[in-house]
N, C-alpha and C positions, 0 to 999 in steps of 0.2 A: 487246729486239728492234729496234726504232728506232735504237737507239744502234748496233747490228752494221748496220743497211742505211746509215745514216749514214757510215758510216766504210768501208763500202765502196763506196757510191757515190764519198767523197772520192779511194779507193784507186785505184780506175776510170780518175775524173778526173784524176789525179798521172800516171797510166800514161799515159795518150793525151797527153799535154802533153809527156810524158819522149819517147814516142816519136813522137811529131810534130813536136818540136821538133827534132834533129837534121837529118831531111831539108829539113827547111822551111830550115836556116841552111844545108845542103849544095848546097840548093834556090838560094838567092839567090846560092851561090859558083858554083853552076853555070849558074844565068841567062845571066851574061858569058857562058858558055862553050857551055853546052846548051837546044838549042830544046825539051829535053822539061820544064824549068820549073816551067811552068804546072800543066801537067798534074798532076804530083808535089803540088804544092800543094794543087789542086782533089783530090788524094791524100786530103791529111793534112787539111783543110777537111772531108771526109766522113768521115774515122775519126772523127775528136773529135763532130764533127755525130750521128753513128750511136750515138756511146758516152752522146753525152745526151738523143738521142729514144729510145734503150734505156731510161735511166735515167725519162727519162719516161713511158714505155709502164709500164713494170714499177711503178715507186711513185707515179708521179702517183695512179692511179686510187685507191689508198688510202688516198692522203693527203687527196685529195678528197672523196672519200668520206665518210673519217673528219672532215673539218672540216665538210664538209655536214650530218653529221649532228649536229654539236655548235651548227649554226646553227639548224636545225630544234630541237633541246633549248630555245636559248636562244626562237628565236621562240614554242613555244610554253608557255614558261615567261614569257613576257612579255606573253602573252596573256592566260593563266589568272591574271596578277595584274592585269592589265588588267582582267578582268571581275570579280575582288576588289574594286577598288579603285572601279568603276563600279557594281559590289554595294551598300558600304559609301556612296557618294555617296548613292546611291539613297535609301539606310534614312535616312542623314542628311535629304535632301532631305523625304522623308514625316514624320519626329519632326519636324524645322523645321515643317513644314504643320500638325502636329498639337498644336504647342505652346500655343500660343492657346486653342485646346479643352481641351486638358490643365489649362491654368492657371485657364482659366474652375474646370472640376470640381475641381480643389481648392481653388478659390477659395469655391465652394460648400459644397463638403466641411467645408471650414475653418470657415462660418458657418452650417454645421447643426451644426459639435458644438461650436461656440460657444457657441449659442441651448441646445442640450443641456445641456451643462454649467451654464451660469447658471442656468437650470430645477431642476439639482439641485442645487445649490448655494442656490437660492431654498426648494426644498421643506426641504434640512436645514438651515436658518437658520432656520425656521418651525418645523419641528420641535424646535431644540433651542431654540428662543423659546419655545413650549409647554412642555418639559419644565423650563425656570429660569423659568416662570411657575408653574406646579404646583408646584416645590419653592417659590416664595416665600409663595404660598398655603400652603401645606402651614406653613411656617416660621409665616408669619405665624398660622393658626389656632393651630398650638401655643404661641406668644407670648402670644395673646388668651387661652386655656386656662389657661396659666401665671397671665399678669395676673390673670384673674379670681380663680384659687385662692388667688395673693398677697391680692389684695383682701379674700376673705373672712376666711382666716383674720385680715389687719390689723382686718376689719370686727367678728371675732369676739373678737380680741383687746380692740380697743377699746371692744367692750360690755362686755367682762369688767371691763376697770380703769374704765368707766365706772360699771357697778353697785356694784363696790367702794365707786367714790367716795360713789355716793349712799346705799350702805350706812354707810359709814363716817360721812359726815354727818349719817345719820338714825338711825344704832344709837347711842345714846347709853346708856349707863351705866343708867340708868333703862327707857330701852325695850328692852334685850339683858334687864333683869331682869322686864321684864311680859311679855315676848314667854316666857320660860323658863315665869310661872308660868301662861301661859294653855294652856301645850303640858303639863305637868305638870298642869293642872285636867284636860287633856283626855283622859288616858291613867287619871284616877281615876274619871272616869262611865262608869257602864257601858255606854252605847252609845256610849262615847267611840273612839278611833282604837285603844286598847289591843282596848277588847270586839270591835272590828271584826277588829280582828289575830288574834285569838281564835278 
């Protein structure tokens, strides 16, 4: 639609030039010759004049119109980012204000769970110090358990090869033969170990 008022206004304009211009050059050849001139001029001066306060009247107001409105779009499109942008200042400006507080509480933050953590960390270091104390106890009673049982039996052992020994030194050939015939006296009287067994 622009494109067709375009091309006729241009169309318009070509015409009033085409026919203004003939008299206007008839105009000057008639000057020399006719007092009417001027007038002829002041003629074709007000067709062309008329043909583009027509063109004015007619499409100015909607060309105006229409770019008025596209100013109004931009102004307040350039508003509303305006108060975006003094929005966002804003938030900036209070986080800026509140950062200092902020950093404090996590600064805080940070050395409550600090102190927290070391505390548990402190409590299961204790606790598994307790419990590889209890197993070394534990360990060590059954060592001592162990040792002693070794002990006795070596203790038991070593009376055995010990008695041996002193059997061996004291059982002699004569005393294995008075020893047999006092146990053989003892099994022939009759309140002997035989009558007992009896």
């Amino acid at each position: 639609m622009k494109r067709f008022t375009h091309m006729l206004a241009a169309g318009l304009l070509g015409t009033a030039m085409l026919l203004g211009g003939p008299p206007v050059l008839a105009a000057q050849e008639a000057a020399e010759t006719s007092p009417l001139a001027p007038f002829f001029q002041w003629v074709n001066f007000a067709i062309v004049a008329g043909v583009l306060a027509w063109l004015l009247v007619k499409k100015a107001p909607g060309f105006f119109s229409e770019r008025a409105e596209q100013i109004a779009a931009a102004v307040n499109e350039g508003s509303r980012l305006k108060e975006q942008a003094e929005a966002k200042q804003r938030e900036a400006e209070g986080r800026l204000a509140n950062l200092a507080g902020e950093l404090e509480e996590l600064r805080a933050a940070s050395r409550h769970d600090a102190a927290a953590e070391a505390q548990r960390i402190r409590a299961a270091t204790e606790e598994e110090a307790g419990k590889i104390e209890r197993a070394a106890q534990a360990e060590v009673e059954a060592a001592a358990r162990s040792g002693r049982q070794e002990l006795r039996a070596l203790a038991a052992k070593l009376s055995i090869e010990r008695a041996e020994a002193v059997l061996r030194a004291e059982l002699t050939p004569a005393a294995e033969d008075g020893i047999l015939s006092a146990f053989l006296g003892e099994l022939s009287i009759p309140g002997g170990r035989a009558g007992r067994l009896n």
